[in-house]
Steps between C-alpha positions, in 0.01 A plus 500: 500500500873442368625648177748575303602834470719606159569119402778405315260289243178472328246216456558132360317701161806684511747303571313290186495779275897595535574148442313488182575850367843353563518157305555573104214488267235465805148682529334510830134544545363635797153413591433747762289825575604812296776652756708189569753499184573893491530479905726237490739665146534787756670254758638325264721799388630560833730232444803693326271645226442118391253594167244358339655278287267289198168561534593588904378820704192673416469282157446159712138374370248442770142409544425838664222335725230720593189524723253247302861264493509469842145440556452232248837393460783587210578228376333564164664821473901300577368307199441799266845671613688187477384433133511909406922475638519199296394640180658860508847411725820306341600338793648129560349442831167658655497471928182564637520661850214596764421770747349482858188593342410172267661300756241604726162459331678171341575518118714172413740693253653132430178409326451741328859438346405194434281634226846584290632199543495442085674881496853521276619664825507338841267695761603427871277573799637628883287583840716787596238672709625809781421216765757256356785690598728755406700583182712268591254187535381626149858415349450170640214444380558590120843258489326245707193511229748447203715240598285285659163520350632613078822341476463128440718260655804370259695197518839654416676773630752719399870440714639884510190685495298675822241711670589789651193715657449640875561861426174657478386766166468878679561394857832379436572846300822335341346196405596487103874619544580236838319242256739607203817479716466182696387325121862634391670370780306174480545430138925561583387157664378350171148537614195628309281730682082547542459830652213571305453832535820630334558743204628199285239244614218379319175276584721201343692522815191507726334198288878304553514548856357126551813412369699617689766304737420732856396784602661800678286722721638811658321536792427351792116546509397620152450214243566273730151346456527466128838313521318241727217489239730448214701246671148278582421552140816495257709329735758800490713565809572821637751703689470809735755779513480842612526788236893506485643874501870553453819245482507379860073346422565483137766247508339287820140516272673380183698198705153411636368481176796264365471290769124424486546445104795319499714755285888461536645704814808587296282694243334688776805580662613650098189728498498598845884623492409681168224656622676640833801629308229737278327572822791587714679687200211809499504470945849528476461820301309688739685359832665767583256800521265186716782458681649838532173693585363244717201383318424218666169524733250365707172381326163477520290236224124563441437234249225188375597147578685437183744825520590527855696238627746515164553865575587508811732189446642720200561779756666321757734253300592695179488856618571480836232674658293438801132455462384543834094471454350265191094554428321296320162679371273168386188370633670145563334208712700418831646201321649702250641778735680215672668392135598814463648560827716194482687614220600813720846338625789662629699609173869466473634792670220652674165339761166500237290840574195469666218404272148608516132510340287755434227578223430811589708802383478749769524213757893474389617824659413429819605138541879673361477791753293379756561364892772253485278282781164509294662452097861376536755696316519858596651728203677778718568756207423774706834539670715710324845409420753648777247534746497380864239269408658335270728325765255309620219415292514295165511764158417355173639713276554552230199335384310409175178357404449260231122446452214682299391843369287489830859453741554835387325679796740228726808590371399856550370472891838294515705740330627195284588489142282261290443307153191407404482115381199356602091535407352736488777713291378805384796678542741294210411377159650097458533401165703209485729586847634176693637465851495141434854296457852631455403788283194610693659481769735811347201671409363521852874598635478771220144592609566532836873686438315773295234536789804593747699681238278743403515836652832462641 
């Protein structure tokens, strides 16, 4: 029987209920057995300390199904908890969300919802049932529900304003500051930004997002269903970039962008040359101890779909490192793996590093330090510097590891250095930390600089 053993993600109820927790002014409510909300907080939290937020966590309402529920269905008891949150909670907008349990024995949460259709408040209903995916597919799900099925279609739209989503609440553990940075750099553009879940961010922008002229997703496989959805719907095009980290992706993501809207080159090139000469005055300031002390290193990236290609890319063409193994920890379809692999291309001054897939946490050491015939890349970091060995067979070192609080064992077996940047991060708090753009790009320089600096 296959399994997944310590998984990177939770259910599509979870992936649901981070989304929510994360939109302003937004109560979910979970109709599901007892266990399922706290279960899932717990998870939840793993993803840089992420919080409850309003009405989030262990304060969520739910239906608390029991025994008798199950047997002769809960609907009637969704009703009661749907009309008890709407008379005690101040809220603007009410999702109901389901567990595998009343997807099973076949409560239709939607018509029940139906029954507050007069309600002050709009009440929303999603199938986000265990067996619908992962946290992930849950994201999707929520976004997909509100812009196609509670956003009406308009017959205007606005020129300079856009959607930006594809960074996932929790899983992307940086979510809110990447959002915050890439709106900056896009409103240097003239553009007004969507991200929706931002600090300044309201439901006004989620309830304007029909109006909108396109639609930017950051990632290649996440939200990529909802921008088709949209498009059938509102007519809205979209675009598909990869989460840009540093100047060398920044600037190419922020051309791509003016191209596809039709925004004047020359004002690009203004911005761009702006925000390189803030970026390269704080590198410049450290160049010499990089330089000097030989800082520069060989690289291992444990990351989801969204994060791993940009920092590797970061790696290679704005620090100058070598990644020399890339790991990619989703549960993708064999469609999506091949996406993903294509954007793998030799970088400008080094060959690509060998990418691979696995779910499974303790399944990464050994495909890094396993038989070169059976698993591809071998990681000698046994050999000791200066020994006979070392003539002869391939050393990576020195080596770090950019993935997750669970990469920590890796690094150790490896005897590599390591930053922790992915989900599940247990071992950072994020508050409102980018590595997106120009200036997140310095922050994960910084990060990583700190990591080798410390204990010298």
């Amino acid at each position: 029987m296959a399994y997944i053993e310590r998984p990177r993600f939770s259910c599509a109820l979870g992936g649901a209920l981070e989304t929510i927790n994360s939109l302003p002014n937004t109560v979910p409510i979970i109709h599901a057995a007892s266990g399922c909300g706290g279960n899932l907080f717990s998870s939840q939290q793993q993803g840089g300390f992420y919080g409850s937020g309003f009405c989030g966590g262990l304060a969520v309402p739910s239906s608390n199904i029991s025994e008798s529920d199950i047997i002769f269905g809960g609907e009637d008891r969704l009703k009661e908890q749907v009309g008890t949150t709407l008379e005690i909670i101040e809220a603007e907008l009410f999702i109901v969300v389901t567990g595998c349990m009343t997807e099973i024995i076949g409560d239709d949460a939607k018509s029940v919802v139906n029954h507050f259709k007069a309600s002050k408040k709009p009440v929303l209903a999603i199938s986000t049932g265990g067996f619908n995916g992962n946290s992930y597919r849950g994201y999707d799900l929520v976004l997909k529900t509100i812009f196609t099925e509670f956003l009406p279609k308009v017959a205007t739209k606005q020129k300079n304003l856009v959607n930006l989503w594809g960074l996932v609440p929790g899983k992307d553990p940086f979510f809110r500051g990447d959002l915050e940075e890439l709106k900056r750099l896009l409103g240097l553009l003239g553009l007004e930004v969507n991200t929706f879940f931002g600090h300044s961010d309201t439901l006004a922008n989620l309830y304007s997002a029909n109006t909108a002229s396109a639609n930017i997703v950051l990632s290649r496989v996440y939200g990529i269903e909802t921008a088709v959805s949209f498009e059938e719907k509102h007519g809205t095009p979209f675009i598909v970039q990869d989460l840009p980290i540093g100047a060398t992706a920044t600037a190419e993501f922020l051309f791509n962008i003016a191209e596809f809207l039709g925004i004047d080159r020359q004002l690009v090139t203004q911005v761009v040359a702006n925000e390189k000469k803030h970026f390269y005055y704080y590198v410049e300031r450290i160049i010499d101890i990089y330089l000097d002390s030989e800082l520069q290193h060989y690289a291992i990236v444990v990351e989801n779909a969204n994060y791993c290609y940009s920092v590797t890319r970061f790696l290679a063409e704005d620090l100058g490192w070598i990644p020399v193994v890339s790991v990619i920890t989703d549960k993708l379809e064999e469609e999506q793996k091949q996406l993903l692999s294509s954007t793998f291309k030799d970088f400008s001054s080094i060959k690509a590093p060998e990418l691979l897939f696995e779910t499974n946490t303790s399944a990464v050491l050994p495909l890094l330090t396993g038989n070169k015939d059976q698993v591809g890349t071998t990681l000698r970091t046994d050999i000791q510097p200066g020994s006979l060995n070392e003539n002869y067979l391939q050393t990576i070192r020195p080596l770090f590891v950019f993935g997750s609080s669970l990469e920590l064992e890796l690094a150790n077996r490896l005897g590599a250095k390591s930053l922790s940047i992915s989900f599940p991060l247990t071992t950072r708090a994020v508050l409102n930390r980018s590595y997106a753009g120009f200036r997140g790009g310095l922050h994960l320089f910084e990060d990583t600089l700190n990591v080798l600096l410390s204990g010298r």
